[in-house]
N, C-alpha and C positions, 0 to 999 in steps of 0.2 A: 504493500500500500504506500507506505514511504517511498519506494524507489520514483513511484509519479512526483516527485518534488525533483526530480533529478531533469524533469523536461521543463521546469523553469530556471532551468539555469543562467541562461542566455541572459536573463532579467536580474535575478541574483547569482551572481559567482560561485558564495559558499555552497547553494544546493547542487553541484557540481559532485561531493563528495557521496552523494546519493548512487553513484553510478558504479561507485567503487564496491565488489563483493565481499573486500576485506573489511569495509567497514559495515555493512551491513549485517556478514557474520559474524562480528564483534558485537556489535548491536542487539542482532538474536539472540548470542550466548548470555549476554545481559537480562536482556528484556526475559527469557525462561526463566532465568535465576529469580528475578523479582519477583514473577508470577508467583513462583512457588513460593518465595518465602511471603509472603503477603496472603497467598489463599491457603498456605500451608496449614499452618495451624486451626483454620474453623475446617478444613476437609478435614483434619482428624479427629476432632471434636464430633462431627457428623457421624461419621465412621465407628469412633467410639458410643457413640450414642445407640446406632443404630446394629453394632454386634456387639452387645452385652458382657459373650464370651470369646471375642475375637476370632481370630483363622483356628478352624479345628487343626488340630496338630495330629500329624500321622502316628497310630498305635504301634508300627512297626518300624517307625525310627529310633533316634537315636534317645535314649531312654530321657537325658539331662531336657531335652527340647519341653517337654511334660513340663518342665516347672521354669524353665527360661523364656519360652516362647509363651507361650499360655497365657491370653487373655491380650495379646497385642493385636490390633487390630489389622483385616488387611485393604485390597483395593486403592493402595496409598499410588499405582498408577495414574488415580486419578488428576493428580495437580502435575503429574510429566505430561499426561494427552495434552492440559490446558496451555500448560507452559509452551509447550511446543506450538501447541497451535494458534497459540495468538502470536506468539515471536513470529514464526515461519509467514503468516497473513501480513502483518505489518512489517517487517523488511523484504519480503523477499517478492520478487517479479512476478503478479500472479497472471502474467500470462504465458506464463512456461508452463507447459502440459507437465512437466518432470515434478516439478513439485508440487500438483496437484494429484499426481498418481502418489508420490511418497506420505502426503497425507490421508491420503486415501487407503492405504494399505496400512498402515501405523492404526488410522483412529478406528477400521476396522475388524484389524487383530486386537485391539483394545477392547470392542464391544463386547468380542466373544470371550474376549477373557475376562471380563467385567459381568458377563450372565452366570458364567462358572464359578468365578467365586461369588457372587450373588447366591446361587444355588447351595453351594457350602456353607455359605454363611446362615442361610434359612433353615439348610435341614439338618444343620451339624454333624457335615460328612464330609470327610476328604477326599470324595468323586462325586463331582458336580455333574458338570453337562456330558453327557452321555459321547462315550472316546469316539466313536464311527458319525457322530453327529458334528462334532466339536473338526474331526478329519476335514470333513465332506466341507466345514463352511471355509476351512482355513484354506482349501483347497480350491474352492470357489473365487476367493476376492484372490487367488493368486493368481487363477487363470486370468480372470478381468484384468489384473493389472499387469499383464506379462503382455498380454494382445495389446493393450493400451500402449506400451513402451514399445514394441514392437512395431505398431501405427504410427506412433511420433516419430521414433529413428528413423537415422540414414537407411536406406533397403537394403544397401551394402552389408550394415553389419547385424539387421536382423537378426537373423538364427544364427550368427555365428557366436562361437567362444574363441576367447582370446586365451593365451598361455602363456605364463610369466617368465619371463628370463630369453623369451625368445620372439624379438621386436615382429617379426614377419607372420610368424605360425597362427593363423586363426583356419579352425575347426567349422567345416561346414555341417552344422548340427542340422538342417534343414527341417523337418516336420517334427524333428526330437527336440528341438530348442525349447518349443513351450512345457514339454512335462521338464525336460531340465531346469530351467527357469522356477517351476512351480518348485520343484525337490527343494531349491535351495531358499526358496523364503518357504517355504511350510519347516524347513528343517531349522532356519536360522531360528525362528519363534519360539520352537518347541526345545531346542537348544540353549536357549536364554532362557529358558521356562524351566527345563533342568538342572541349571546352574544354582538359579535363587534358591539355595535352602538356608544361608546364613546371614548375618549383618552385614552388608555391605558389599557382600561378594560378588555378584552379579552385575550391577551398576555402575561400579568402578571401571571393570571390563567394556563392559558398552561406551561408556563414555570418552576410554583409553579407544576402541574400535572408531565411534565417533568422531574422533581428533584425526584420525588419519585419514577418515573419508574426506574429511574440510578437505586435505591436501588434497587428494587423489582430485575429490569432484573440481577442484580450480584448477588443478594443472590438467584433467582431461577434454576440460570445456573451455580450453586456450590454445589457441590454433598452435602460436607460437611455442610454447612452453612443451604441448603434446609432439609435435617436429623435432622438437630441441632432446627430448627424451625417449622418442623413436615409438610411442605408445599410441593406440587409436583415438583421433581426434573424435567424442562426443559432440556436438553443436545444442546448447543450449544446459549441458550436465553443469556447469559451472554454477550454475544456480543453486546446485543442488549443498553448496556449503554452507547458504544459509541455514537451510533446514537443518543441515549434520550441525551447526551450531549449536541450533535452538534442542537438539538431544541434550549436546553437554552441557548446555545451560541448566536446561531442568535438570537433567542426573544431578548436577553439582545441589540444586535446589533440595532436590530428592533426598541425596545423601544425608544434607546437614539434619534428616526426621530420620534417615533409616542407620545413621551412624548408631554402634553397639553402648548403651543397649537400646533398638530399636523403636520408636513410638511407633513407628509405624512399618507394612510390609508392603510392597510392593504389587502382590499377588499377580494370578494368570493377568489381571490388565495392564499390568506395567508389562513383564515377562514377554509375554508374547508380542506388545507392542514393539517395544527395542525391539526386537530380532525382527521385526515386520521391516522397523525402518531401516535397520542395518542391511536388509538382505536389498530391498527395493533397491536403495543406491547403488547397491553393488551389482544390482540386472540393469541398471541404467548406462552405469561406468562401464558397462563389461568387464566388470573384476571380479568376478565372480568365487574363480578360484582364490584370486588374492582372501577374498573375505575367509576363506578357509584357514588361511593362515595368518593373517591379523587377528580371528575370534577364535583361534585355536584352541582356546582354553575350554570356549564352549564346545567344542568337537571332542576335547578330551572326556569330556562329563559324560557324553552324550555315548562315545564307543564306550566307557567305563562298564553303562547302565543295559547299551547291547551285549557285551561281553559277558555282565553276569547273569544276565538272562538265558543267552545262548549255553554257559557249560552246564548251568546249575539242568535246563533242559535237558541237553547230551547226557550229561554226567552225574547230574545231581549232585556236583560241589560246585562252591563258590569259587572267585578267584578274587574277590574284594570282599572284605568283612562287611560292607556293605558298600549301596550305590545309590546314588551318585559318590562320586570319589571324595568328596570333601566328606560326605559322610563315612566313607574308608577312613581318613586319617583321625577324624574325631572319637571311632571305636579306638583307633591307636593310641589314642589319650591325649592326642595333640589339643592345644588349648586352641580356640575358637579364632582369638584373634591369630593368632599364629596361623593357620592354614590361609583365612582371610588375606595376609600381608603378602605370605607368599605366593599363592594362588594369585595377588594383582601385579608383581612381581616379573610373577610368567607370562602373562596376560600384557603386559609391557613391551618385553622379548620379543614376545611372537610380533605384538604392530610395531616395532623396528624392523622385524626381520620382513614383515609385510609391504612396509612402505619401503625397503631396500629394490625391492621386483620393479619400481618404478629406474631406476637406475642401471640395475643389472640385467644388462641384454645385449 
């Protein structure tokens, strides 16, 4: 909405700076932050009001959660969707389809994760919306929004994938691009949805993920910049850094209520939202794989919880005392914030060693 101040500039000089992406995603990372700390606390007040007994807490976890977690409330997504989406409206270009599809996916993975914990929170059960219903919707607004990003790009790079480290190699996916596409925002969601079982752990991530996309989405939506770096010129992705902004805006917002010990959770509407938005920018950028390994951490969670499913099946042993993985090191006795620090740590690593792929080719 502000960038329109950028076409009186001719009249005033300073709204000149309107034009510039770096200040506009300076501006989002702001503007989320406020949101949240300003509606933060009556969204938890609500929240607390309206679950009595907070996020039921799984009986087959980790036994400490029982008296830690217990009684905090969840759906604290709720002031990231806002955050987000008021930042991302007021600085960013809303005549780019890109980030009209990236909110679109984000505050739709929000919904559904916002009926299921709604659901849990009502019936006091930790299986809400039913898994093949919860599948089918995530799977729906991915398709919608794969075709949508597919309509707006270049035709050139449609269905293709791009491959890191090697400037020339794109992959004519051709009629498989859109279930690929889908795979990886149904998986980034559900992946960030895995992650969140403790203070802080999850969102830290996203928001270290976030940071890198700013980069990626400027330098892939810059003729110049993408030439200079030998990587597929996007035409109009550049945009997309507002948005990736206004994530780390709000997360940073998010944090300061979910820092340990938590006022509040996140739950399936925060969860699945980030990974909504995380994966969208990365079907935009064609980075797809990059995202694999900048959110690495969430991919580790995610084989962790296939892994012990797969031998305990085969085999009927385990290979993690339990799963997701951080709850492996917590049966190990490791202290909460401990896994927490290093867990963000690795989660670090990985989006250097992600944002290195822009270089190395």
């Amino acid at each position: 909405m502000l960038y329109l101040l950028s076409g009186l500039s001719s009249e005033f000089s300073g709204l000149n700076v309107f034009r510039y992406l770096t200040f506009r995603a300076g501006g989002a990372v702001i503007t989320a932050l406020l949101v949240a700390f300003v509606f933060g606390p009556a969204i938890i007040r609500w929240l607390r009001s309206n679950q009595k007994d907070g996020q039921p807490i799984r009986p087959d976890g980790p036994q400490s959660h029982l008296v830690t977690k217990q009684g905090t409330p969840t759906m604290g997504g709720v002031m990231m969707l806002l955050g987000i989406a008021v930042a991302t409206v007021l600085w960013a270009d809303l005549s780019n389809n890109y980030v009209w599809i990236a909110l679109f996916v984000t505050l739709s993975y929000g919904f559904i994760g916002f009926i299921d914990d709604y659901l849990k929170v009502t019936k006091r059960t930790v299986s809400g919306l039913k898994g093949r219903l919860k599948l089918l919707a995530e799977i729906g607004v991915a398709g919608l929004a794969v075709y949508w990003i597919t309509a707006t790009g270049t035709p050139a790079l449609a269905d293709k994938l791009a491959v890191p480290f090697f400037k020339e190699v794109l992959l004519d996916l051709g009629v498989f691009y859109l279930p690929f596409a889908v795979f990886v925002m149904v998986g980034a969601a559900n992946s960030v949805n895995l992650t969140d079982g403790l203070d802080g752990l999850a969102i830290v991530p996203v928001m270290i993920a976030a940071g890198v996309f700013v980069i990626i989405s400027y330098l892939i939506g810059n003729t110049v910049f993408a030439n200079y770096l030998q990587v597929h010129y996007v035409p109009g992705a550049g945009e997309l850094a507002v948005f990736c902004g206004a994530v780390v805006g709000a997360g940073l917002g998010f944090l300061w209520f979910n820092a340990p010990p938590a006022m509040v959770f996140m739950g399936d509407t925060g969860s699945l939202a980030m990974g909504g938005a995380l994966s969208s920018v990365a079907v935009v950028t064609k980075h797809e794989i990059v995202l694999a390994i900048v959110g690495g951490l969430f991919v580790l969670e995610t084989v962790s919880v296939i892994v012990q499913v797969a031998s305990f099946k085969l085999t009927g042993k385990r290979v993690f005392r339990m799963a997701p993985l951080h709850h492996h090191y917590e049966e190990k006795g490791w202290a909460e914030s401990t896994i927490v620090i290093r867990f963000w740590i690795i989660a670090f690593i990985l989006a250097v060693a992600g944002l290195a792929t822009l270089k190395l080719r």
